[in-house]
Backbone as a chain_set.jsonl record, in Angstrom:
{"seq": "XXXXXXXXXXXXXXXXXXXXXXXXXXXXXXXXXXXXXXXXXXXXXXXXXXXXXXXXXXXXXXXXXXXXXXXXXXXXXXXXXXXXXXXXXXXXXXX", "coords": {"N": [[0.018, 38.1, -13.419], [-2.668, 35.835, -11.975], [-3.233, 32.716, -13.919], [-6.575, 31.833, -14.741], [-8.674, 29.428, -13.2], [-11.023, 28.275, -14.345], [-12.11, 27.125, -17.392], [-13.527, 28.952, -19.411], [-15.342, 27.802, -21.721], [-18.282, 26.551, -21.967], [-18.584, 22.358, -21.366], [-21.055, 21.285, -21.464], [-23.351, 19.024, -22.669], [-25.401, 20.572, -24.931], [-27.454, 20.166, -26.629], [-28.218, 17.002, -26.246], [-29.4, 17.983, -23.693], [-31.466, 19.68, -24.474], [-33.177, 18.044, -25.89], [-34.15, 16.935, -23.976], [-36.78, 15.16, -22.642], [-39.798, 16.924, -20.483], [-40.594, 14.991, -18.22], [-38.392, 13.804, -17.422], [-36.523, 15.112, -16.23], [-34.529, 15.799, -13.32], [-35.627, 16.935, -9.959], [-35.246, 16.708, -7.988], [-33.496, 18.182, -6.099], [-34.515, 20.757, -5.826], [-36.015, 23.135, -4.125], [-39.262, 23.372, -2.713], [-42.112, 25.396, -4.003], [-43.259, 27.299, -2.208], [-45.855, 28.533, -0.511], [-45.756, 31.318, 1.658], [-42.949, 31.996, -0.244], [-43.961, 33.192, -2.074], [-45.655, 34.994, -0.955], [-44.074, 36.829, 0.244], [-42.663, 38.002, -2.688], [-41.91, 40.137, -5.247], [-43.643, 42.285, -7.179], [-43.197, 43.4, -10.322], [-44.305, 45.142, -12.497], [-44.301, 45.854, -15.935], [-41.594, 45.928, -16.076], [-39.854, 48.085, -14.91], [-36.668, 49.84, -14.796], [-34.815, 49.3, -11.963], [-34.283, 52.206, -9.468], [-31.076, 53.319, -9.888], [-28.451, 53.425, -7.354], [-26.337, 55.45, -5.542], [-23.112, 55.446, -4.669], [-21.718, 56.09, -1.114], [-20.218, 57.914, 1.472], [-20.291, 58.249, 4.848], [-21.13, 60.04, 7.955], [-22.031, 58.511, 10.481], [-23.622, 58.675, 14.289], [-21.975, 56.49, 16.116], [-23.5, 54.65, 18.233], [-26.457, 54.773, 16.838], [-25.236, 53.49, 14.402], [-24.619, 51.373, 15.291], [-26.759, 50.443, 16.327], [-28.46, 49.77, 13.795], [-27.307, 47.626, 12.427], [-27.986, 45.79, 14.449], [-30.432, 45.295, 13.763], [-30.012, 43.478, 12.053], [-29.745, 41.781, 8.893], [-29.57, 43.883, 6.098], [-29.59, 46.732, 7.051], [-28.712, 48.985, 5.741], [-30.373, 49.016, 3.462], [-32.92, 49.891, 5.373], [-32.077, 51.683, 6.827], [-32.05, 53.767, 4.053], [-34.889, 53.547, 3.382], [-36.194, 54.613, 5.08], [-34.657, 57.308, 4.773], [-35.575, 57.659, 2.503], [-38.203, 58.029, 3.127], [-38.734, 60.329, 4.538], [-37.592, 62.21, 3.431], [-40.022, 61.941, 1.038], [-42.355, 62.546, 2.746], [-41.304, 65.839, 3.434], [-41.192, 66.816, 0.92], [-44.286, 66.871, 0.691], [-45.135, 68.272, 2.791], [-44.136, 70.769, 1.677], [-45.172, 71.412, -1.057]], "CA": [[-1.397, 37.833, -13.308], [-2.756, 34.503, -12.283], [-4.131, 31.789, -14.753], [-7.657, 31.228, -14.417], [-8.239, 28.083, -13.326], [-11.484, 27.754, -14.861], [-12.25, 27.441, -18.67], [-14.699, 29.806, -20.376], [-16.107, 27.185, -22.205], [-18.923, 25.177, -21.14], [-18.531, 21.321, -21.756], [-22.736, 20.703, -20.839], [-23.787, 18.923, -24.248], [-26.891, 21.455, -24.59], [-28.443, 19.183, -27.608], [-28.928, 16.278, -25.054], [-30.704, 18.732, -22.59], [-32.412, 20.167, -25.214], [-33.613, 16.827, -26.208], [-34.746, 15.711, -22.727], [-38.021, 15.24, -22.161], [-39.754, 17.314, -19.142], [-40.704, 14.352, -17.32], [-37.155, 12.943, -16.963], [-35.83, 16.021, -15.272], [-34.818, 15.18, -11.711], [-35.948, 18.128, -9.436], [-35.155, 16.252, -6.224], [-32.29, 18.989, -5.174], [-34.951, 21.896, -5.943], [-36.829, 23.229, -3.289], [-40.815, 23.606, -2.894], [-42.091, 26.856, -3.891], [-44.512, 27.981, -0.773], [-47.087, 29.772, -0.282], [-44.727, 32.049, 1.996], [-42.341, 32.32, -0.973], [-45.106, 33.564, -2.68], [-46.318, 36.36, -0.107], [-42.789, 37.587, -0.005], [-42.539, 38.028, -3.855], [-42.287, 41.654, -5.654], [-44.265, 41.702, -8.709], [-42.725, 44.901, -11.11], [-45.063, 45.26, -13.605], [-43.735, 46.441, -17.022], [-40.201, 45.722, -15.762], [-39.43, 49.494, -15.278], [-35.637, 49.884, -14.43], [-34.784, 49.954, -10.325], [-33.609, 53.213, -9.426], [-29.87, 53.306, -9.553], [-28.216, 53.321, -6.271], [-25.067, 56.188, -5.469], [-22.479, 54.592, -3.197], [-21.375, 57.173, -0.509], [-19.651, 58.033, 2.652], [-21.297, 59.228, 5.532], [-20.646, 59.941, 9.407], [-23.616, 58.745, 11.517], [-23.114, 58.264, 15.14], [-21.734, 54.909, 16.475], [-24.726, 53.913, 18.5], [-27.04, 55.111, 15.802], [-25.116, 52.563, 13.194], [-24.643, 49.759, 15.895], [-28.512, 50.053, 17.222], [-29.227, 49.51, 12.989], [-27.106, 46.811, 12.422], [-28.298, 44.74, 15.609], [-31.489, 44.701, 13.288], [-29.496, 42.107, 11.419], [-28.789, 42.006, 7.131], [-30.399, 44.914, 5.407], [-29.913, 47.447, 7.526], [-28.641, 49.955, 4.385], [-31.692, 49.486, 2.947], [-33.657, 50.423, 5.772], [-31.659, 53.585, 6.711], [-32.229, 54.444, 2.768], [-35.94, 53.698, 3.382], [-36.407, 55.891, 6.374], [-34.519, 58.26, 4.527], [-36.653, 58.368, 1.108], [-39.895, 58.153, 3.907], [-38.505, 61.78, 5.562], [-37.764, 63.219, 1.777], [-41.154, 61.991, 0.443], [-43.131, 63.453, 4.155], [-40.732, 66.917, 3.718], [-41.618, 67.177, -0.424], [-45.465, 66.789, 0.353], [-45.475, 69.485, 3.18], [-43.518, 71.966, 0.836], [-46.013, 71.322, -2.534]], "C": [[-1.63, 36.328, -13.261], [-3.427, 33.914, -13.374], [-5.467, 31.682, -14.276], [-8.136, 29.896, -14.146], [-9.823, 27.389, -13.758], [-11.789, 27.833, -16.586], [-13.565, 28.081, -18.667], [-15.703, 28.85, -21.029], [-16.898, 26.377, -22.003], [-18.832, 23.107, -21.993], [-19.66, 20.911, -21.479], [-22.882, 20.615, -22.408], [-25.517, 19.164, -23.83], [-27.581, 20.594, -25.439], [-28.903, 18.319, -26.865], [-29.266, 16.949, -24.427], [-31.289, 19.221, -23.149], [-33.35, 18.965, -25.417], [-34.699, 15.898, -24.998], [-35.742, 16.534, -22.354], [-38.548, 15.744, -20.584], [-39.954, 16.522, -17.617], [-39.289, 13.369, -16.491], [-36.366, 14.076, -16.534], [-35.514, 16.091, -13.589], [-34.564, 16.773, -11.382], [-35.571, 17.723, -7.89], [-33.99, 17.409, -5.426], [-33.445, 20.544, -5.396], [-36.097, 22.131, -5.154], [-38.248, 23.743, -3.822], [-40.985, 24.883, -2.765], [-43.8, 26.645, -2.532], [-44.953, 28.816, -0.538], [-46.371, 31.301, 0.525], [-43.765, 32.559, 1.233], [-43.052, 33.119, -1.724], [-45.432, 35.162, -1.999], [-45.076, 37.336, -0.076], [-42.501, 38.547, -1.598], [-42.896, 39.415, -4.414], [-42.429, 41.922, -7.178], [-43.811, 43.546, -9.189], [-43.382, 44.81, -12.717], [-44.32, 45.911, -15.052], [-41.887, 46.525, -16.694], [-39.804, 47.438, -15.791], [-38.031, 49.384, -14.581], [-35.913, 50.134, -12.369], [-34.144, 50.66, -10.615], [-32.129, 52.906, -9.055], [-28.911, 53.798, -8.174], [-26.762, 54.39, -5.904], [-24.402, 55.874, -4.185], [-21.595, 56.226, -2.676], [-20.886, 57.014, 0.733], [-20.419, 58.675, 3.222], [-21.012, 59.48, 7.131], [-21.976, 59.749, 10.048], [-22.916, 58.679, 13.32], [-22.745, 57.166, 15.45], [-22.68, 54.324, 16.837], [-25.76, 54.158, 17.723], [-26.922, 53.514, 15.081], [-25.191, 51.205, 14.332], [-26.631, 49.205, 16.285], [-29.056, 49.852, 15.711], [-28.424, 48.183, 12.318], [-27.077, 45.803, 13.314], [-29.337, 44.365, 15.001], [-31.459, 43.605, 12.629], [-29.655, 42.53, 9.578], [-30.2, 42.953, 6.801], [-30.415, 46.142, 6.016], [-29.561, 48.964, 6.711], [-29.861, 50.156, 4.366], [-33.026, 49.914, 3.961], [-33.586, 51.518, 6.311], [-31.746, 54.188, 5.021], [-33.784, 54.591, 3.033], [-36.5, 54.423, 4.376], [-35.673, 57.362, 5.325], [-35.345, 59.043, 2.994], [-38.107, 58.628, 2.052], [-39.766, 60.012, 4.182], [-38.788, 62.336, 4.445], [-39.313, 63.176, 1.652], [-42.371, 62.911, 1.679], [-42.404, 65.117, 3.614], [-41.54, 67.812, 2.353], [-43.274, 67.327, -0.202], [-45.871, 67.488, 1.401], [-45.081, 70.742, 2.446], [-44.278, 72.266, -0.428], [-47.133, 71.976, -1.902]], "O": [[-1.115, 35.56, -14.073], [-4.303, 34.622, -13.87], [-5.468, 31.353, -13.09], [-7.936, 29.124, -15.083], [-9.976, 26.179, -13.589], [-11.591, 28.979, -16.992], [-14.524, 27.73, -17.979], [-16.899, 29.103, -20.881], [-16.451, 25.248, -21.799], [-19.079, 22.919, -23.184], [-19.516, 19.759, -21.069], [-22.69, 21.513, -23.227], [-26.361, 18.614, -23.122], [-28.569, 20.143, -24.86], [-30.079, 18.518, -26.561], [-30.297, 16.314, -24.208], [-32.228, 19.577, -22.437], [-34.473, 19.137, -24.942], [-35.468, 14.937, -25.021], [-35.85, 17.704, -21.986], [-38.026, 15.256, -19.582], [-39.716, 16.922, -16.477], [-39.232, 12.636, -15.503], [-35.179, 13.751, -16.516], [-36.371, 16.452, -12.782], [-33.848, 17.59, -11.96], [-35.65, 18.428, -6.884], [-33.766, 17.335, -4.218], [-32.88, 21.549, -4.965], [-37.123, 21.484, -5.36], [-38.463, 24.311, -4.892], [-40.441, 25.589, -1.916], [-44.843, 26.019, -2.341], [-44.455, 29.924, -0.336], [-46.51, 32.356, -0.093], [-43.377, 33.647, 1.658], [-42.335, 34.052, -2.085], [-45.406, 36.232, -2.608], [-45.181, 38.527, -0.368], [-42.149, 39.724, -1.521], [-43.998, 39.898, -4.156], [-41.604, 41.808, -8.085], [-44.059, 44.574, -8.558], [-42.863, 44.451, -13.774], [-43.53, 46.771, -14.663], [-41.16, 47.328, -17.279], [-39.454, 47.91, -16.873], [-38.149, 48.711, -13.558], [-36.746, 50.784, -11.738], [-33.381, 50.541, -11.573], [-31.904, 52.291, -8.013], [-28.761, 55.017, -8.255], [-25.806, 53.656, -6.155], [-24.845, 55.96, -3.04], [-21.09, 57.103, -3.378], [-21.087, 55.905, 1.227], [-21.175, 59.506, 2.719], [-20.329, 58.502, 7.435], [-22.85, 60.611, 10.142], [-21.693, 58.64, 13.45], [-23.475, 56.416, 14.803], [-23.071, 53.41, 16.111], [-26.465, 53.215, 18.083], [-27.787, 52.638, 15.054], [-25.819, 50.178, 14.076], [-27.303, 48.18, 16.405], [-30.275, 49.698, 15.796], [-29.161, 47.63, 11.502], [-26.262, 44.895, 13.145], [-29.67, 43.211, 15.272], [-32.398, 42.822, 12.49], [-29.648, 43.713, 9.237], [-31.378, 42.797, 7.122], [-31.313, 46.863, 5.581], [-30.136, 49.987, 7.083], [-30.489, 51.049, 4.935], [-34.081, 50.243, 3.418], [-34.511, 52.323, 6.424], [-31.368, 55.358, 4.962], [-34.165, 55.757, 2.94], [-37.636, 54.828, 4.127], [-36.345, 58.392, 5.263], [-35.575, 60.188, 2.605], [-38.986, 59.384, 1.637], [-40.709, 60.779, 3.99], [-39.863, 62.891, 4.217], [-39.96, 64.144, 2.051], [-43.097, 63.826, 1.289], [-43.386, 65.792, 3.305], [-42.176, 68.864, 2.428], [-43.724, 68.053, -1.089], [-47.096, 67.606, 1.368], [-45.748, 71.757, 2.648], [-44.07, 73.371, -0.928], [-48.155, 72.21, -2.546]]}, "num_chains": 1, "name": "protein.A"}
């Protein structure tokens, strides 16, 4: 097994950053929050757990999976969200 080649222990003396005042904090490497960052943003009220996720195998067709990954990153989560849309449409003709 290799060595780790970093230590566990942090060497950041936390008392001096505890100590330092908020106006002497340099922020110059931290980007501007924007109004756009903002509109994006998913507010979870009462922090209720996200639903836990079951990793699985599946056979779709090829052009199927290629025509949902041309949509570019996320395309899981939007074949999951098409597929909870069908469930939730199927459950609320059957009730």
């Amino acid at each position: 097994m290799k060595k780790p080649t970093t230590s566990r222990k942090s060497r950041t003396d936390w008392e001096r950053v505890d100590a330092l005042p908020d106006d002497k904090i340099d922020f110059s490497d931290t980007p501007k929050i924007t109004p756009e960052m903002f509109a994006r943003a998913v507010v979870r009220r009462g922090f209720k757990p996200v639903a836990r996720k079951e990793q699985l195998t599946i056979r779709v067709d090829s052009d199927v999976l290629a025509w949902y990954k041309r949509q570019g990153p996320g395309y899981q989560t939007r074949i999951n969200a098409l597929l909870r849309a069908y469930m939730q449409e199927h459950a609320r003709k059957t009730a």
